[in-house]
C-alpha positions, 0 to 999 in steps of 0.5 A: 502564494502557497506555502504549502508542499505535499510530497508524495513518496512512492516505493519505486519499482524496478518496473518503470510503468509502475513509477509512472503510474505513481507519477499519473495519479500525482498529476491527478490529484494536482487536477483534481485538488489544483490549489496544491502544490503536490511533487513526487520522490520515492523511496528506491528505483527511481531517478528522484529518492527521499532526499532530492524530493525533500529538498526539491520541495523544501526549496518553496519554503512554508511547509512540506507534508511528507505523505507516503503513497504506501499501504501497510507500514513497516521498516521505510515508513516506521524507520527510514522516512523518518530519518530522512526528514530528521535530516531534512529538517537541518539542511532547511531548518526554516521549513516545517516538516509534517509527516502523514500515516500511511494508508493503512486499513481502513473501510475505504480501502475495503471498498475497492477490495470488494469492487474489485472482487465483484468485477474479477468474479463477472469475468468469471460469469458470477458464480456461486460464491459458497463454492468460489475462493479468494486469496488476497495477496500482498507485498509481504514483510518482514514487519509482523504489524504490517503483515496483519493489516493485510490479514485484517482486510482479508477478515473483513471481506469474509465478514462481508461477503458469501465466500467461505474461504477468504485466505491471504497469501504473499510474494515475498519475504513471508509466507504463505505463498501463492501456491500453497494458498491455491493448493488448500482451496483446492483441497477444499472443494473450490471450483473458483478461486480469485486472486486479490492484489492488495498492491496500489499499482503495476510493478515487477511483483504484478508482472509476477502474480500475472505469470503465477497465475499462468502457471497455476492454471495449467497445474490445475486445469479444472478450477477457474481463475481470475485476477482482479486488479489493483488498487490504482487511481481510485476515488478513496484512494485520494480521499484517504490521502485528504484524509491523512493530510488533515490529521497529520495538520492538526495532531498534538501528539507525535504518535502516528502509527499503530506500533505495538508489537513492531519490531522496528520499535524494539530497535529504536528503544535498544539503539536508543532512539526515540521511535515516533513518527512526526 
């Protein structure tokens, strides 16, 4: 009998196509990985949350790998997932709670970064891109290590690409925004600007960027725009999933997350808790 339980922890959107995504890519990777036991809860908007999903899964006995379907960390990763298993652990004290890095930066994520871009600029007619920019836009916290992995992605896509402007913009919480993004590029001379979603899937925030766009079309007629996709249901995607699971098993040491200069940090140290991530 398998001992093992990945619970796979989602944001949750108010938009409910977006949990179902969250809820198709878990079903994914039971075909693709079916000697798994993989379950699903998320964070808010939805009908099963943290507590429920730890339970439900604490139910199989053995173990349970918390792993959360989230690309940058900040205050749910680093503070509020945590916490919740801290208590999961005594409702089920004998159950083994692991907890897995979040998705995080990496090449393998780059990948589809630049799939992407390629397939938004062919719907563009592929053109010259020394005159076409890209704006690589994000969820936006108020966690400044978060904020600059998305930076970091947006450095290695100028690194790798012919774009002389790979800017980063955000819905929310932090700036720059969208517009303001549009509106350097367009100062500077480009005639075609792709919009990169670093989001894993649909929600209310890419129905937003969807009417953004709309908007940023009629108020500037002559340039050119695409949106690429999100990430999805990508083949690295589930390898770095794979990936975080193996680490998360065979780590000594309880430090999980790159955490210098997150302010989450800073709190737990002033309120005296002791801020790692096992």
């Amino acid at each position: 009998m398998n001992k093992q339980t990945i619970l796979l922890i989602g944001h949750g959107s108010r938009e409910a196509s977006g949990n179902r995504e969250v809820e198709a890519f878990a079903e994914q990777w039971r075909a693709r990985q079916p000697q798994r036991r993989v379950e699903v809860c998320f964070i808010e908007f939805a009908d099963v949350l943290i507590d429920a999903g730890l339970d439900r899964a604490a139910q199989h006995g053995g173990r349970v790998v918390v792993v959360p379907l989230i690309l940058n960390a900040a205050g749910h990763v680093k503070m509020e997932i945590p916490e919740h298993i801290e208590h999961a652990r005594l409702r089920h004290p004998e159950v083994e709670f692991i907890y897995c890095r979040h998705l995080g930066a990496s090449e393998d994520i780059l990948a589809i970064l630049k799939r992407n871009l390629r397939k938004a600029l062919a719907s563009l007619d592929m053109p010259d891109p020394r005159n076409t920019g890209v704006i690589l836009l994000g969820r936006g916290s108020s966690d400044r290590v978060a904020n600059g992995e998305v930076a970091k992605m947006a450095r290695w896509l100028y690194e790798d690409g012919e774009h002389p402007m790979v800017d980063i913009a955000f819905t929310g919480i932090t700036h720059p925004r969208l517009e303001s993004m549009v509106q350097r590029q367009v100062k500077l001379d480009m005639r075609q600007i792709v919009v990169l979603p670093y989001y894993l899937f649909t929600g209310t925030l890419i129905e937003r960027i969807h009417r953004q766009i709309a908007r940023l079309q009629t108020q500037y007629p002559h340039i050119h725009f695409a949106q690429a996709d999100y990430l999805g249901f990508e083949d690295e995607i589930f390898a770095v999933l794979e990936q975080r699971i193996k680490e998360a098993s065979h780590m000594q040491s309880p430090a999980m997350m790159e955490c210098d200069g997150c302010k989450y940090r800073e709190f737990a140290a002033d309120h005296g808790h002791s801020h790692h991530h096992a």
